[in-house]
N, C-alpha and C positions, 0 to 999 in steps of 0.2 A: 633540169627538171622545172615544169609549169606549173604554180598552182593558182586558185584561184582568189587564194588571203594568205601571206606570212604574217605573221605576229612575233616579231621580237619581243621577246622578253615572256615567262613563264609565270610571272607574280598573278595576284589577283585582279591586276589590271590586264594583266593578258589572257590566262586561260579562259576566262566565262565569255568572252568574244571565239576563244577558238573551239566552244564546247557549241555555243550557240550555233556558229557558220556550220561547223562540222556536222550538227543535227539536219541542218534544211538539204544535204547534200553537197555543199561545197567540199572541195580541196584542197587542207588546210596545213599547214607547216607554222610549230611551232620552234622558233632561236633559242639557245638558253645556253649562254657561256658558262654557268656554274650551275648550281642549284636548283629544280624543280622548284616554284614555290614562291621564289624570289626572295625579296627581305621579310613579307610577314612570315611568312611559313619558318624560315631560317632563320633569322636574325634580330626580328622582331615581336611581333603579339604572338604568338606562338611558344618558342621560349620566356621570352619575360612573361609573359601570366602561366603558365604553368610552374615558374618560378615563386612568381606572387603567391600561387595559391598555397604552396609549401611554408611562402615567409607569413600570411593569414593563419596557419593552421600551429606556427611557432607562437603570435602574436596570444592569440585566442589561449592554447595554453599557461602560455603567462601570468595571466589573470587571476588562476587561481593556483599559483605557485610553485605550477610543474616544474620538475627538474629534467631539462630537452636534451637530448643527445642526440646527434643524428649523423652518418657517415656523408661527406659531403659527395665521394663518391660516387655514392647510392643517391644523393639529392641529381647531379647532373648526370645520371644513368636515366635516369625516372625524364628530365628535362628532354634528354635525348632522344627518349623512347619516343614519348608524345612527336616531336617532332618529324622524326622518321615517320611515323604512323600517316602525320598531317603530308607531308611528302607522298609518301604513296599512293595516299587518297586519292590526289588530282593527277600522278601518273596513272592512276588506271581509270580515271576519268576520259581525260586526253586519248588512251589504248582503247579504251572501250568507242570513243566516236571516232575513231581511225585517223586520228590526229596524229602527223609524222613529227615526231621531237627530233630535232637535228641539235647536237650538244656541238656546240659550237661561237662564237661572238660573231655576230650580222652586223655587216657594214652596207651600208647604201651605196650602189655602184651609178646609181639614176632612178630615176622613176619606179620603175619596175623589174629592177637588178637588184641582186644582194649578194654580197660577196660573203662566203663561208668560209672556213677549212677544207670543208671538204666542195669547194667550186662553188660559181656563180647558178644558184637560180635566180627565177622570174616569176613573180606576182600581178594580177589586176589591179590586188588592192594589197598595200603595207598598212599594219597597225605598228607603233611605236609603243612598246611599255615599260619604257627604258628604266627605271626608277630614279633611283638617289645612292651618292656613296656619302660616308660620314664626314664632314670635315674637318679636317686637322688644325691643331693649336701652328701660329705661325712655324716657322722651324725646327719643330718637332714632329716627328712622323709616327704612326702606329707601330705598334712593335708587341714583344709579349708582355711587357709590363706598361704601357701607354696603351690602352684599350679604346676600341669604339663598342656600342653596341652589337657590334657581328664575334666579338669575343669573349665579352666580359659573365655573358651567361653559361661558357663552357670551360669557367677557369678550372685548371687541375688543383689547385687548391683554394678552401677561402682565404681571404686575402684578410688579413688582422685589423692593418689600416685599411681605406679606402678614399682616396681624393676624389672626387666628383666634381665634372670640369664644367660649367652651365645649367645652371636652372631651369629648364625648358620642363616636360614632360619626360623624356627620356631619365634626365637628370634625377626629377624629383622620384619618379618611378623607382628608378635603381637604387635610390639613397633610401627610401623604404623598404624595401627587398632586403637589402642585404644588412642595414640597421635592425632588423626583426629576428635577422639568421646570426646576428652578433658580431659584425663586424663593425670596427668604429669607422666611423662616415663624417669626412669633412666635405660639406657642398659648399662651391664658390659662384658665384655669381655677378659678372661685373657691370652689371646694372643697377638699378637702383634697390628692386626687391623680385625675388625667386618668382617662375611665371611672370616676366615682364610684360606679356600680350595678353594678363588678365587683368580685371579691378582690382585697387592696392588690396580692399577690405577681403577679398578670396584668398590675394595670396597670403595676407598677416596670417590668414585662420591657419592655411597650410603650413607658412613656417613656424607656427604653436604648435602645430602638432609631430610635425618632424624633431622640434627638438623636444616635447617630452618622449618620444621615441630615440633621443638620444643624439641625433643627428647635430653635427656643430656645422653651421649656418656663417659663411664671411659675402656679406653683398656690400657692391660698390669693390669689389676687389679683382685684380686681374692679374691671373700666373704667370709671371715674370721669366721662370726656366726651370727647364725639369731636367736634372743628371742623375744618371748610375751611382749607387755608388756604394760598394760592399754588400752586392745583392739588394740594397732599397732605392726608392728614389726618392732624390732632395730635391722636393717643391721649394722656389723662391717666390715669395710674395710681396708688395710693397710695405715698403719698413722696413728692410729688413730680414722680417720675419720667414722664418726654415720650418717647412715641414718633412717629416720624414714618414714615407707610408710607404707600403709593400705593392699595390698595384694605383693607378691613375686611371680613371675613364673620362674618358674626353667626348662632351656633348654639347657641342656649342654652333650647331646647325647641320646643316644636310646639301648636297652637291648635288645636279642633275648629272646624269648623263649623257650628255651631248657632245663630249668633245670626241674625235677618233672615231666617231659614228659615220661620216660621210655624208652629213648632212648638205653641206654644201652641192654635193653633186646630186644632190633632189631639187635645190632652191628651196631649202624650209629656215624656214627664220627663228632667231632665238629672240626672246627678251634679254635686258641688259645683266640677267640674275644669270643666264644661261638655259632658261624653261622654253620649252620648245612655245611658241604661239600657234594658238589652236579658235578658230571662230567657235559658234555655239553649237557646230556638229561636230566638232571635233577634229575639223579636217585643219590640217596644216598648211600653209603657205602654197605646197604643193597638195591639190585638192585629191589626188590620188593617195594620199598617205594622211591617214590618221595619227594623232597621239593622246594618250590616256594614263591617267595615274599620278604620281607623284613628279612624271618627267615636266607635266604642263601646270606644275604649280598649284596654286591655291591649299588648304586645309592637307596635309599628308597623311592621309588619313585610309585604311583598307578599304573601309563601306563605303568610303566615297569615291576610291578607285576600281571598286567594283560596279557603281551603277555608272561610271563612264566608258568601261567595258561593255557594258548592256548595251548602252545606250551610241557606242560605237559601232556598233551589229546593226542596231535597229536602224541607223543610217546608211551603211554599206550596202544592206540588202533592200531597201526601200521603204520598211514598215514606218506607221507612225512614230515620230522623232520622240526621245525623252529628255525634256530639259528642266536641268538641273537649277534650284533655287538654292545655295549654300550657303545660306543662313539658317536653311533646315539641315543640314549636317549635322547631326547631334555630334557635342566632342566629349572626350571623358580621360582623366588620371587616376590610374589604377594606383590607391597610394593609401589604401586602409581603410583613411577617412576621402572617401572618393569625390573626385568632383567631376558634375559633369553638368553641361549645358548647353542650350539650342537658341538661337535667336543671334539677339545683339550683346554686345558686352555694355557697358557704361560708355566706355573709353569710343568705343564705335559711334556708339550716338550723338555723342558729345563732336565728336571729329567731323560728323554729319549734320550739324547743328539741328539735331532733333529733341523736340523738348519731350520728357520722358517724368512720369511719378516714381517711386520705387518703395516697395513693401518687402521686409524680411521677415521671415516665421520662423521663429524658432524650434525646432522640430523632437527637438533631442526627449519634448515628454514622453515621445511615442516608444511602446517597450522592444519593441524590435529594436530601435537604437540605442537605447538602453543594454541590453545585452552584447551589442557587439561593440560597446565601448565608444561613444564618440561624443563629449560633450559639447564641442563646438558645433556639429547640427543644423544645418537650418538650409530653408529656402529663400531666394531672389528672384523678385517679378518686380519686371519693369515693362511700366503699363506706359501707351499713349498719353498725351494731357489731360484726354477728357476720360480716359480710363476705359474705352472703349474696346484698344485692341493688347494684344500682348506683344510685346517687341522682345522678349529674352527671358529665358526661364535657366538660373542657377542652381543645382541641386548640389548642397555640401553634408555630406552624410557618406556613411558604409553604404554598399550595391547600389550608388549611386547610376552606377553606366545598367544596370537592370533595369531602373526605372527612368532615367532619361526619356527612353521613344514615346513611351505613352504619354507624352507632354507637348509631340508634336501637333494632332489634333487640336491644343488649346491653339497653338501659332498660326496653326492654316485656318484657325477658325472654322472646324468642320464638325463643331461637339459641342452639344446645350450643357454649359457648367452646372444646370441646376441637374439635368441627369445623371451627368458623375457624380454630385455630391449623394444624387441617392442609390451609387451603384454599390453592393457591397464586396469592395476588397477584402481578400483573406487577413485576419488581422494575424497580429504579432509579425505582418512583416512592413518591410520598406515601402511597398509600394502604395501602402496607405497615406502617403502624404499625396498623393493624388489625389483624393478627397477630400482630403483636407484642404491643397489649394483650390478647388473650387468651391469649398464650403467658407472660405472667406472670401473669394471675389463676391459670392452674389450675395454676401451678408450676414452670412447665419453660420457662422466659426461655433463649433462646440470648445476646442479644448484651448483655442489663443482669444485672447483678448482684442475685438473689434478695434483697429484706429484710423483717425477718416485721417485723410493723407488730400 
């Protein structure tokens, strides 16, 4: 069988390249060894925030001293639902532009061979969207009680204890989740402080508020060995020190998918990580094959392996190219008191040797954040030297990742600060702090206290 584009891999790095091709009249075949969807749909933002919004809706109770019951169940039935749902969406996506889904693992036989199960076809063009699998603690392997993220949101029971293996997003993510739904939560982290790829001063806030949500915090610590044993497992730590919890989730980075691909028989090259290398159209070592998403590195992120999908199309077929600036990637942790941000971190700048001012606002008077509990609060702008431009905008607050985008405008500098200060936001919500920082860049702050910097 000939087509005119294969797309390995069905996640959000692959389907919106075979929705687009498929639309102009191409030919289009989409690989998918498991799952419709790939990791977000399945195993990632999909289940965990649907999750989240169950442990938000415990939290928020809490407050004023509901007594929660809830079948866990009935919680991963609801988890399940959604996801199935998000599943079939892009199956009838793909069915409706006559997209052939071959369920199958695709291997590279050359250039424009793929080997199936069910036989070799031939493409013009391959896209790659391989993604990531989770990676394992040294000599320990995933099982039903050493969980990655493709497990831990479909446990059959909640688990009482909970070890949490790495600080990352995932980590912090899960450790609020299920700290909210009642489970006790030990996060380890063997770095220096949780979110090691953010500013110290983000992550202390985080780890303040993880443990007044209960969560026990060990950094600078690395888990030594994990055994069976009488139905639980004995975490060894250094010291000594034994814990005994009922499941382990392990998140202390992400794998590409490149090995057993066949790469070699295309001539496409990996970096020393194992991420496929890709120029600025995306095209691989072998100019005939694209790759997109999580396989080729940088920010792991869906939105931003969505518009590398787009913008994989928009090269294949000839249109104007889309290239990507990923410092505008807005990022975001789904974790109560949410963080999210677009630009530069400190630590970036600094590693850049760019000289940078820095203002924090304290946000928390505002009563939307008042209500949904978060006294820690506030925003980070780090401004050029002469205060000019914006290099990085922090938002630590509830619906954080809500209000993130409307901050990119401030970065590309495509928006008169003095107009947003007189745009009027809906009040009693978050996204008033958007006026707010512009009402103190150009000088005329109502509710914080001007300080020249």
């Amino acid at each position: 069988m000939r087509y005119d584009c294969v797309i390995i891999g069905s996640g959000v790095a692959g389907y919106p390249a075979a929705v687009l091709l498929a639309r102009e009249g191409h030919k289009v075949a989409v690989i998918e060894e498991k799952l419709i969807g790939g990791e977000c749909t399945n195993y990632g933002c999909v289940p965990s925030k649907s999750l989240y919004m169950v442990a938000e809706a415990f939290r928020s109770l809490k407050k004023v001293g509901a007594e929660i019951r809830a079948d866990w169940k009935e919680i991963t039935k609801f988890v399940e639902r959604v996801v199935d749902e998000s599943r079939k969406g892009i199956e009838y996506l793909l069915e409706k532009h006559d997209v052939e889904i071959i369920e199958s693992k695709g291997r590279l036989a050359s250039s424009k061979q793929i080997k199936t199960d069910k036989g070799t076809i031939e493409a013009e063009k391959i896209v790659l969207a391989l993604g990531t699998d989770p990676k394992p603690l040294p000599n320990i392997n995933f099982d039903n009680d050493v969980v990655s993220n493709r497990e831990i949101f479909y446990v059959d029971e909640k688990p009482e204890r909970l070890l949490v293996v790495g600080g990352g997003v995932i980590g912090v993510e899960v450790s609020n989740i299920f700290a909210q739904l009642g489970t006790e939560v030990i996060l380890v982290e063997a770095m220096e402080h949780i979110l090691p790829f953010l500013d110290k001063d983000v992550a202390i806030i985080m780890r303040r508020y993880l443990k007044d949500n209960g969560v026990r915090i060990k950094e600078r610590v690395v888990v030594k060995n994990i055994e069976k044993k009488d139905g639980k497992l004995v975490v060894e730590l250094p010291n000594n020190e034994i814990l005994t919890v009922d499941k382990a989730l392990v998140s202390i980075g992400r794998i590409p998918k490149t090995k057993g691909i066949g790469l070699e028989n295309a001539g496409i090259e990996v970096d020393q990580y194992g991420f496929i290398k890709v120029d600025k159209f995306y095209r691989t070592t072998n100019t005939n094959i694209y790759a997109v998403g999580d396989v080729v590195g940088g920010p792991l992120l869906a939105h931003k392996a969505m518009l590398e999908s787009i913008a994989a199309y928009r090269n294949i077929v000839g249109k104007e190219p889309i290239t990507l600036n990923y410092s505008l990637v807005p990022q975001t942790i789904f974790s109560g008191l949410e963080l999210s941000w677009i630009g530069y971190t400190e630590k970036e700048l600094r590693s850049k040797k760019v000289s940078y001012k820095k203002i924090k606002l304290p946000i928390s008077y505002l009563s939307a954040v008042r209500i949904k509990d978060s006294k820690y609060s506030y925003v980070k702008l780090l401004l050029s030297e002469e205060k000019q431009q914006i290099l990085g905008i922090h938002i630590v607050a509830p619906n954080a990742s809500e209000v993130i985008s409307s901050f990119i405008p401030f970065i590309i500098e495509r928006i008169d600060l003095k107009k947003i200060a007189e745009t009027p936001y809906p009040h009693l919500t978050i996204s008033e702090i958007v006026r707010e920082v512009a009402e103190y860049i150009i000088g005329e702050p109502i509710h914080t206290i001007l300080k020249h910097i």
